[in-house]
C-alpha positions in Angstrom: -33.0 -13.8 -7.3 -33.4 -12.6 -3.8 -30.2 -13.6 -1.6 -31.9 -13.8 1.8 -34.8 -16.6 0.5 -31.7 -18.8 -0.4 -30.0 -20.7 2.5 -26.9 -18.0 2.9 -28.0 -15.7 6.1 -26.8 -13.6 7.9 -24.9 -15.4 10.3 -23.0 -16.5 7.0 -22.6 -12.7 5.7 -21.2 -11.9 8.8 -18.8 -14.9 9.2 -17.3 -13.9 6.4 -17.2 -10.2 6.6 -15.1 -11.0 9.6 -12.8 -13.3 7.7 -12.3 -10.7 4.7 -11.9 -8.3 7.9 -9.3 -10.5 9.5 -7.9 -11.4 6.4 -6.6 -8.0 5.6 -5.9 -6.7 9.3 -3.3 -10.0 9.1 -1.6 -8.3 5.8 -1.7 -4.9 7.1 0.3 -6.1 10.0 2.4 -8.8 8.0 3.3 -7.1 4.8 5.9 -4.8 4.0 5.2 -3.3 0.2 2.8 -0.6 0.2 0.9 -1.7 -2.4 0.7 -4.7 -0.6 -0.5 -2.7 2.6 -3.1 -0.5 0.4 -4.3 -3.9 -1.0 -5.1 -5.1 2.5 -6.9 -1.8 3.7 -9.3 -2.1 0.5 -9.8 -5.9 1.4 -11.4 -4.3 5.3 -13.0 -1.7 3.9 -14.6 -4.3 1.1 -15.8 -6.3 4.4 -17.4 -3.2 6.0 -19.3 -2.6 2.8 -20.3 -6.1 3.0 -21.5 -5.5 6.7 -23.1 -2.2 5.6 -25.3 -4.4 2.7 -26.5 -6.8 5.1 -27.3 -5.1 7.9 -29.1 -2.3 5.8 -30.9 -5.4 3.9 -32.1 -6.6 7.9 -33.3 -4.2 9.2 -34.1 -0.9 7.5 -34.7 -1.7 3.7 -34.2 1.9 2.5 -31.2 1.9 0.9 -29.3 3.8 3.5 -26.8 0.9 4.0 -26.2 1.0 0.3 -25.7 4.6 -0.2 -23.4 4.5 2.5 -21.3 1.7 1.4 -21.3 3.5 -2.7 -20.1 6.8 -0.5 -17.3 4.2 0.6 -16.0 2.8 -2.3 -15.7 6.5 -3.8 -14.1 7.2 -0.6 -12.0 3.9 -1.3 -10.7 4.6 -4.5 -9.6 8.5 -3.6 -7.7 6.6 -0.9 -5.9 4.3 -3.6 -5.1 7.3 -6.1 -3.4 9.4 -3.0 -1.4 5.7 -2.1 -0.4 5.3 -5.3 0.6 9.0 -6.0 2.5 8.8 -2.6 4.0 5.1 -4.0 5.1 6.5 -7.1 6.6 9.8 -5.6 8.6 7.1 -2.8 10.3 5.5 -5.8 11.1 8.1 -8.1 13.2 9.5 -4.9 14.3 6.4 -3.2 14.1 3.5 -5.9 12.0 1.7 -3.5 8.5 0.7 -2.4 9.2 -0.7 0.9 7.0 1.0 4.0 9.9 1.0 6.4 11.7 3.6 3.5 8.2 5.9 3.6 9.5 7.8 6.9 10.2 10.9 4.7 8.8 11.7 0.8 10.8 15.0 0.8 14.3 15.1 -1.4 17.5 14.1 0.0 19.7 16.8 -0.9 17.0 19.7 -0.9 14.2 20.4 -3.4 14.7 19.5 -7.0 14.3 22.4 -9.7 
């Protein structure tokens, strides 16, 4: 089934690209946890993949946009495993996963042996 012969266009891609978009700039701003914040950076980059599709799907059909948008959800999740490495590193030291607490990952009291 081809999506643009139904009655969803591109007007409707868009819209709500821009209300995934919004969506997670509102969390990143909003939310404390850094899980939380990583959440809402994959939410935007999920909506500029979805703008990537559909504009790639207008107006070139050669796959570009598509190949572009795979690159960016490898790109995405190499992004995750560094935020959660970083998360996991921020509560073995300070028993917390707050993003105000991230303003320094190195030991308190010097480097551990």
């Amino acid at each position: 089934m081809n999506i643009w012969n139904t009655p969803i266009g591109m007007s409707e891609v868009l819209t709500l690209s821009a209300f995934l978009f919004s969506i997670g700039l509102y969390g990143l701003f909003t939310r404390r946890g850094i899980i939380a914040i990583l959440m809402c950076i994959e939410l935007m980059l999920n909506a500029v993949n979805l703008n990537l599709i559909a504009f790639d799907r207008l107006y070139v059909h050669d796959g570009a946009g598509q190949v572009m948008a795979l690159f960016s959800i490898a790109v995405a999740a190499a992004e995750i495993a560094v935020g959660l490495a970083l998360t996991i590193n921020l509560f073995r030291l300070r028993a917390a996963t707050n993003a105000d607490e991230a303003d320094s990952l190195h030991e308190p009291n010097g480097f551990r042996n």
